[in-house]
N, C-alpha and C positions, 0 to 999 in steps of 0.2 A: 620697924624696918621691914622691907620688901624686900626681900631675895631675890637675885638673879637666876632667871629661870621661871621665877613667877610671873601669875597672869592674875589680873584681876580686871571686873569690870565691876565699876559701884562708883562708890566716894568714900571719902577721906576725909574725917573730921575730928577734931578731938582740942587737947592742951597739950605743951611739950612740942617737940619736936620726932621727922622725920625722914628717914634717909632711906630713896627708892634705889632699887637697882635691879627691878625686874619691869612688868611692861603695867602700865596702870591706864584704862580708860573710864576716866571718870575727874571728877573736881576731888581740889585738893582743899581742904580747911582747916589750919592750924593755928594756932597763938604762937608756939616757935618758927625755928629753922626749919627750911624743905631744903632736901639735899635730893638733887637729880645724877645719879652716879654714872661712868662713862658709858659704861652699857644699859642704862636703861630706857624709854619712852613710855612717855605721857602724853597721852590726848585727850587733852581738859584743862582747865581753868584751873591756876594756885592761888591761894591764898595765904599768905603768910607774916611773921614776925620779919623773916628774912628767907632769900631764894639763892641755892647754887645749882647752876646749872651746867653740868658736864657730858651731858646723854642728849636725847632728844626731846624737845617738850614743844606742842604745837597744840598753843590754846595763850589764854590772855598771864601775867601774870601780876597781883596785885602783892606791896609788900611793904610792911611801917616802917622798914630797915630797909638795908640794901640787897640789891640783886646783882649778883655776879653771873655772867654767862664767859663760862673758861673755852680754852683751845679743844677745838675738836669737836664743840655743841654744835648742835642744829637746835635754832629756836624761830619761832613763827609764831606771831601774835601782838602783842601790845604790852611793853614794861611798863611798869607805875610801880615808881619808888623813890624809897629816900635818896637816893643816889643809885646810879645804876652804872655798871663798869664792862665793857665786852672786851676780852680777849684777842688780840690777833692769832687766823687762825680756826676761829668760830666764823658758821654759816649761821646769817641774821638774817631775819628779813620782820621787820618789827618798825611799830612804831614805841617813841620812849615820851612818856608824861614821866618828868620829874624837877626839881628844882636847879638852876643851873647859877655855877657862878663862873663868870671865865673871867680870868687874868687876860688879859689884852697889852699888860707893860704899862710903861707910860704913855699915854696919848701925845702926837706932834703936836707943839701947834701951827696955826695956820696964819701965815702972813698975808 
């Protein structure tokens, strides 16, 4: 865990999971969960099992699981994940690589 009020500049690498809530410049690299808490920012690159994003993070984010970005994020960069889900509410400006399936109903047909 990163404390709110903390500063770090470096990176972040390890197994397990972690949950920021101070200010982190630098890449993130994990095998778990990254948790981005409301007040925190991140300017770097995530890597993770799975990404929540509640604070600020402007860099790319990759993740074998899902990415949540909630109300009241600011994210800027590139999602890639197993699914990715954005909140109404949250400031995006991102592009999203991930797997899609849309429901469309049933198709008309055509006379």
């Amino acid at each position: 865990m990163l404390g709110a009020g903390t500063r770090v500049t470096g990176r972040v690498t390890g197994d397990g999971s972690v949950r920021l809530d101070g200010s982190l410049k630098g890449d993130v690299q994990i095998t778990g969960a990254a948790e981005i808490g409301a007040g925190a920012t991140v300017e770097g690159n995530v890597h993770a099992g799975a990404v929540d994003v509640s604070g600020s993070l402007i860099g790319d984010v990759s993740a074998s699981g899902p990415i949540a970005v909630r109300s009241g994020a600011l994210v800027r960069g590139e999602l890639k994940g197993a699914e990715v889900s954005i909140e109404p509410g949250s400031r995006v400006s991102v592009r999203i690589d991930t797997e899609l399936e849309l429901d469309l109903g049933a198709t008309p047909r055509r006379r």
